[in-house]
Every structure is written in structure tokens, then in C-alpha cells.
N, C-alpha and C positions, 0 to 999 in steps of 0.2 A: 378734596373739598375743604376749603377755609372756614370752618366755621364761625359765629358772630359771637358765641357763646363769654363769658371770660373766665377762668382760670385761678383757681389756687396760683399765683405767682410765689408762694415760697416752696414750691418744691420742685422751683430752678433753683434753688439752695440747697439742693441734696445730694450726694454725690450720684452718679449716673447710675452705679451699679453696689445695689446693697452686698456687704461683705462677704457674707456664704453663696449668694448668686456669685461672683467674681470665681472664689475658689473652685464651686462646682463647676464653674467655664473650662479653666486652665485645666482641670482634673480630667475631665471630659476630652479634653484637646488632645492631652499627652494619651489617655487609652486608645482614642482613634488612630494615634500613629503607633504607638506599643500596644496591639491586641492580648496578647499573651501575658503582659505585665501581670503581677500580682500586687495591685495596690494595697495599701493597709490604711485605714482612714482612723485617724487620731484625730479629726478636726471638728465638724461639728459633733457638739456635745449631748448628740444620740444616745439611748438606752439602748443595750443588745440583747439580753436577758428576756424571758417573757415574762408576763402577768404572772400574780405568784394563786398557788393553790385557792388560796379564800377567795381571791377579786373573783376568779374564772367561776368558781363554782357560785359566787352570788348575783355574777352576771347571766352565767346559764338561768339561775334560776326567774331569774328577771325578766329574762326571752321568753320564758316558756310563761309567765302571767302575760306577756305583751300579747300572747296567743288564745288567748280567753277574755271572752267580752266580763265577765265578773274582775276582772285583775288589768284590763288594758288601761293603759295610763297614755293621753295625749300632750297636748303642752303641759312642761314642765312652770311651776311656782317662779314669778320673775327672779327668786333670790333665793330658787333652791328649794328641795323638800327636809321637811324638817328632820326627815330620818337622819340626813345627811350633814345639816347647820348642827344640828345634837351633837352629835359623832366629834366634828371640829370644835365644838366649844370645849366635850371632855378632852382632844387631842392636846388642846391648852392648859388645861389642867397639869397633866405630864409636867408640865413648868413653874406649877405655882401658877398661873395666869387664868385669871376670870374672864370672860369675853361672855357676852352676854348674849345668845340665838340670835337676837334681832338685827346685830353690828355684823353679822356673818352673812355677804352675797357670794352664789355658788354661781365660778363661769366657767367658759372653755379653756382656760389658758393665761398664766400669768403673764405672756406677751402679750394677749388681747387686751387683760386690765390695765397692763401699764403704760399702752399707746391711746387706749379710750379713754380713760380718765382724767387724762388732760382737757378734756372737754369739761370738765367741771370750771377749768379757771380762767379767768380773763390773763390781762396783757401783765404780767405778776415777771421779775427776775428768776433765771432757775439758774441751781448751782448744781453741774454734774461731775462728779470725779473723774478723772483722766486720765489712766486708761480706764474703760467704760462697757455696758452691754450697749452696741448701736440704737438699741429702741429705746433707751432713755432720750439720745440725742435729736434723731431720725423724727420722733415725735413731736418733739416742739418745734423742731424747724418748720413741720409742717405748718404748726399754727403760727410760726412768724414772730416766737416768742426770743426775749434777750436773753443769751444761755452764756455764763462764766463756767469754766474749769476751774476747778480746783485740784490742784498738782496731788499723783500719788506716785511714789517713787520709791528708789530703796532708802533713800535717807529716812523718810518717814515710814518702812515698813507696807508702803501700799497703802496706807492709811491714815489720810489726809483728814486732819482737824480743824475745828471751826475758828480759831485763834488767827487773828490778822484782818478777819472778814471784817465789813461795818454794812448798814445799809439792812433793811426789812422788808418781811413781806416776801420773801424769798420761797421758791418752790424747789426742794430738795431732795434728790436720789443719794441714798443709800443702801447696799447689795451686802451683805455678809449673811455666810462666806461670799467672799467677792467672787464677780466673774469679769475677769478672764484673771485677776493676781492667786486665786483663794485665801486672800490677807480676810482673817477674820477681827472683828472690833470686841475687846474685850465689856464690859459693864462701867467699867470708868471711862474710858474712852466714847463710850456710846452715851453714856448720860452726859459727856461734855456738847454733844451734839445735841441732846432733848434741850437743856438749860439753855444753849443758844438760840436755838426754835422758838422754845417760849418766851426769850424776852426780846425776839426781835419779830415776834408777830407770825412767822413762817411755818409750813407745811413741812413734814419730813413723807416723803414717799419710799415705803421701805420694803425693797425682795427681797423677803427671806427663802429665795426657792429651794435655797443648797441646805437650809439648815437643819437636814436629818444625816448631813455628813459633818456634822462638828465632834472634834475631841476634841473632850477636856472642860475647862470651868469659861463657859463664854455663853452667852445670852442667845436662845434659840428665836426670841423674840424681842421686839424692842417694845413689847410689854411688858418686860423684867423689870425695865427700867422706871424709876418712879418722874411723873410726869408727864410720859408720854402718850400718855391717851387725851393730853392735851394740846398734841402736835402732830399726830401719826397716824397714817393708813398704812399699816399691810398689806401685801401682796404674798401670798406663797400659792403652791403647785404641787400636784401629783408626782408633776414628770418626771421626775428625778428620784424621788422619793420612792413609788409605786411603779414605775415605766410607764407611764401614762402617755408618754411624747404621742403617740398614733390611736390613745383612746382620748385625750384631752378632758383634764376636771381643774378646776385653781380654785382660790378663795378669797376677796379680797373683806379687812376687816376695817371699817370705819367706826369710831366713835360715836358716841350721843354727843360727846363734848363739844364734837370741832363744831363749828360755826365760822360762819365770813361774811361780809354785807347783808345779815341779819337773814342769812340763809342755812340751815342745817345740809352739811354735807352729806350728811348720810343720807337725808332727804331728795336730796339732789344726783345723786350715785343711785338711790332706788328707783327714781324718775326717768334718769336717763337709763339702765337697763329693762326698762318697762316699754319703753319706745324701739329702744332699736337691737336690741335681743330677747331672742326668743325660749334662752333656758338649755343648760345640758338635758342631753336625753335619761330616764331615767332609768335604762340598763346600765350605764357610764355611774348614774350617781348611788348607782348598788355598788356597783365595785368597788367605787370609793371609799363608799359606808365602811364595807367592810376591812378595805387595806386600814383602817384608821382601829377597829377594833384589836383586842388584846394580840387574838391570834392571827390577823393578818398585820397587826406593826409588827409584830416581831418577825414574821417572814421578809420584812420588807427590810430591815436591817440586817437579812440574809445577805440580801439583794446590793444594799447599801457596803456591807463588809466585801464582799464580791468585788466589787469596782476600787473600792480603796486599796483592796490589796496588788489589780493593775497598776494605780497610781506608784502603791511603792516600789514598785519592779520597777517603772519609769522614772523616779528621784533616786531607785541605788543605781543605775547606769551613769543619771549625770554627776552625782559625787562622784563615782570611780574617778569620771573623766572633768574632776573640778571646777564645775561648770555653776554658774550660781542659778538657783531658781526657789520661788515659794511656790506656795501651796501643797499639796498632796499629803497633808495632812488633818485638815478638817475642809477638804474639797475634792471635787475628781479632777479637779484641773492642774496640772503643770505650768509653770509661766516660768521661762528660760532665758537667762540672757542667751543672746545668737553668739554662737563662738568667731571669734577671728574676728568681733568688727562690724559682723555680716546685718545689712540692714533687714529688717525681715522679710520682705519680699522674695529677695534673690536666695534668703535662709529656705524659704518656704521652696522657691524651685529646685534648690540644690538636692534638698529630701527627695523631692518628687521623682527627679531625673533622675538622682544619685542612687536610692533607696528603694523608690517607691514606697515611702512615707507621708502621709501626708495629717498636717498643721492648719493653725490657724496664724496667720502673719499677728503679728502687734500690735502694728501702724493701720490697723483695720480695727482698732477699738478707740484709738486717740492719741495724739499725736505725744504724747509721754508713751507712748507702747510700741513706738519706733525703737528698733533694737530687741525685744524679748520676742517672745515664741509660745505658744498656747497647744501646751498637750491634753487631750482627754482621757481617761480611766474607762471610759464608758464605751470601748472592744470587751472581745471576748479574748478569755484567756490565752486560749491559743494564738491568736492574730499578736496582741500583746507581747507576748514571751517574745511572736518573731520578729514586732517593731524592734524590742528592747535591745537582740541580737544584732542588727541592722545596725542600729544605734549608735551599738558598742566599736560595730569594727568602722563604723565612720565618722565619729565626733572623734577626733585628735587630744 
């Protein structure tokens, strides 16, 4: 049937097949002809670990009030129970950083904030780094918006600066620790980005999902930074942090400050989760509570130590074999140049078939990510140790 109906026409601007759909295809393909394979999946950036001690036991408990009409909880607060916005305000603190309860909405998922949220803005420039997380890009095509790259490479460290740009009003993604480089933006570096935001009228939209994997002296928020609550929404996430990827909690932080055509954004972010979400469950938003408390952060930087020490089994393999790559140092991610040349695709099948390894190609984040390779930390030890082995007797 031909329907009469019309269509989103920008998302014949998309490519056919979203990144990790593609990978799971081919991964798929090659098990149906090699049963017996023992794949090792290095590619998307899954937790393997479970929930840590606190989350379980304050989600049990949470089950067991959902089971008593005195303690049963139905729809969840559009922006969150306070137990939970409290919790995150003092996570902030940790930083030096004040965030106010009220600038704190509680969602499923920092992919979900930062493909919805685009719904806030009309037909505005967006500037996205490149190489990139897909949903920053995927997203504005949808809405048909003008989207510049901004080059990140090794010359610049992965970490492309606002120097060169002109033009305002601009809508801006920034990811530190990055994903898929893990190039983290130092406080000088990041406040050269707030000072341009603010004198050229612009938004900065900023995931911080990775940033309970930072070592060393670098800005866990870009509320460190002075000015930036006059340019900036936050985005960050359990998943990474707590293993959340399969119970789903995130936080996005808006300002009182920001404003645009005589409109409070925060205002407008509350509006629009009031319409068309309906709120994490509140056994999810116990868990949370508690991974954010004294004794479940510090289980979670069990969790977080756990997966970095993956990562450096995976960066002492490719030194041996002098292979250039960042991250796995204040990230779970590996990003690899492809040895021999190799474009990333055919890098990616060579593991597959060669190995049974498997990656995330490059040129599936942006067309600067043609040539590198995207390892994860987030296996489990043992699976790890036997990629690293693999690795060893076949990277040249």
C-alpha cells in the first residue's frame, strides 16, 4: 500500500544502517558460517560486571515497598524523585561544583537526552567533532539541521579547538573523555571553548558519560569551568559509571541562566519531558541513589578500576607492537591506528576472520576515523587477557 501520508524526508539523509546494527550484522553472519567460533566482542561499549553490592540491595529493597500498598510508588516525578536529584547535586559537590536540585532532570539514558533534546532548538548551525558518538550526528540530520565538522586528529591530540571558527548561535557537542578517541580536554582547553560559546551567543551540549574514568588533574564537569553555566547543558549517565547499560538512569543538567528567544531552557526541557516521558521507574532511581552514595561510589570505582586495568592490558600489547593509539588512560576506549595502511573496515574483518576479535571500525564515527580502530575495556578479564593474546601473535 502506497500511503498518502508525508514523511520526515531527512532521514533519506541517514545512512541505511546505524553503526552497531552494521557490526552486529557481519558478526552474526560470520557465527552462522563458523558455529564453534569463539568470538570475543571488544566493540560496543557494554558493561560486563554486575550491579555492585549497594545498587542490588537498595533496588531489592525498593521491590519489596513496590509490594505494599503503604510504600507503592506509580508514575515517577517528570524530573525525578528528590531522593535521587539530592544525591546528584552532592555527586557534584565531589568537584567543587554547586548545581542547584532544580537544574537536575532524571532520564533513561544519556542517548535518549541527547537525541531528544534537540527538540528544544529551531534551525541554529551545529558544530560536531569528527571522529564522533553517531547520535550526536544521526540526531540533527533527523531534524534537517546544518551540521559542520570540526577536524580532531593527531595533530591536535583528538582535541579540536574553537580557534579558526566565526559565525554564532552555533549548537555544540562536546564528549570528554571522548568517545570513541578517549582525548580528554584539559580546564584551559575547555574554558577556550566556554569564552567562545559565550561571545558568539552559542550552546555547548556536553556528555560527560566517561567522566568517573578520568586520571589525573582535568575537569570532571564543565561546571569547573568559570562561565559555563552561561552556555552549557550536561548530559552524563549511570552506564558506565554504575553498569547501568540494561537498568538505564542518566541526568541532564540545565541552567537557570540559559535563555533564547525570551525562553528559559530549563523551562522548556521540563515541558518537553512532561509531554512525552513518563519518568524512570523508582526501583532504577533507588539504585542510583545509592551507587551515588559514599559507599556505593566507592564500589563503583571498584568497577571503574576493573575495566581500566582491561584497557591497559590492551595499550601494553599495542606498544610492544608500536602501534600508535590514545585513550586507555582516562577512558575504557582504545582508538588505534589500523596497522599496515589497513582502512578500518577490512581492519575490522581481518580480526573477525583472523582472530575472532571483534572492534568497532573508525569510519563508522566520522570520516576523520577512517584509518583507527576502537577497542573497549568493558570485557571481562578473562575474555580480555585472551583478545590481548590474539592480538599479540597477530598485529605484526
Amino acid at each position: 500500500m502506497n500511503m498518502k501520508i508525508k514523511i520526515n524526508e531527512n532521514y533519506k539523509n541517514l545512512k541505511k544502517s546505524y553503526l552497531f546494527s552494521e557490526i552486529a550484522k557481519r558478526v552474526k553472519a560470520y557465527s552462522e558460517e563458523n558455529p564453534s567460533a569463539k568470538i570475543i566482542r571488544l566493540g560496543i561499549g557494554d558493561v560486563t560486571l554486575p550491579l555492585t553490592r549497594s545498587v542490588t540491595e537498595a533496588m531489592t529493597k525498593a521491590v519489596a515497598e513496590m509490594g505494599e500498598r503503604e510504600t507503592f510508588h506509580g508514575y515517577a516525578p517528570d524530573n525525578g524523585y528528590d531522593f535521587l536529584r539530592e544525591a546528584i547535586s552532592r555527586h557534584y559537590k565531589r568537584f567543587g561544583v554547586d548545581i542547584p536540585v532544580e537544574e537536575i532532570s532524571v532520564s533513561d539514558g544519556a542517548k535518549s537526552d541527547v537525541g531528544n533534546i534537540t527538540e528544544l532548538f529551531g534551525d541554529n548551525p551545529v558544530l560536531i567533532p569528527d571522529p564522533v558518538y553517531p547520535v550526536y550526528y544521526d540526531s540533527n540530520v533527523m531534524s534537517g539541521r546544518r551540521i559542520s565538522f570540526i577536524r580532531a586528529d593527531e595533530t591536535n591530540g583528538f582535541l579540536p579547538m574553537p580557534e579558526g571558527l566565526s559565525g554564532e548561535g552555533y549548537i555544540i557537542y562536546l564528549c570528554s573523555p571522548n568517545n570513541p578517541t578517549g582525548a580528554v580536554y584539559d580546564h584551559a582547553s575547555l574554558k577556550r571553548w566556554v569564552d567562545f560559546a559565550v561571545s558568539t551567543g552559542s550552546l555547548i551540549l556536553y556528555d560527560s558519560a566517561y567522566e568517573a574514568y578520568i586520571h589525573g588533574n582535568f575537569p570532571h564537569t564543565i561546571y569547573e569551568i568559570e562561565g559555563a553555566r552561561a552556555c552549557a547543558i550536561e548530559i552524563c549517565s549511570f552506564s558506565k559509571t554504575a553498569g547501568f547499560t540494561g537498568t538505564r538512569c542518566s541526568w541532564t543538567v540545565v541552567p537557570s541562566e540559559l535563555s533564547a528567544g525570551g525562553m528559559s531552557l530549563r523551562e522548556m526541557w521540563e515541558r518537553r519531558q512532561a509531554t512525552k516521558f513518563n519518568g524512570v521507574p523508582y526501583v532504577v532511581q533507588r539504585g542510583a541513589e545509592a551507587a551515588l552514595s559514599d559507599t556505593g561510589y566507592a564500589e563503583c570505582m571498584e568497577l571503574v578500576g576493573y575495566y581500566m586495568k582491561n584497557a591497559a592490558l590492551i595499550a601494553g600489547v599495542l606498544r610492544e607492537k608500536g602501534i600508535f593509539f590514545t585513550g586507555g588512560t582516562s577512558s575504557p576506549y582504545i582508538w588505534m591506528r589500523c596497522p599496515s595502511g589497513m582502512d578500518s573496515w577490512s581492519f575490522f574483518d581481518s580480526l573477525l576472520h583472523g582472530i575472532q576479535v571483534v572492534g568497532t571500525p573508525g569510519a563508522g564515527f566520522g570520516e576523520c576515523g577512517e584509518g583507527y580502530f576502537r577497542l573497549t575495556s568493558f570485557g571481562s578479564r578473562e575474555a580480555t587477557e585472551e583478545a590481548v593474546a590474539r592480538l599479540r601473535g597477530f598485529l605484526q
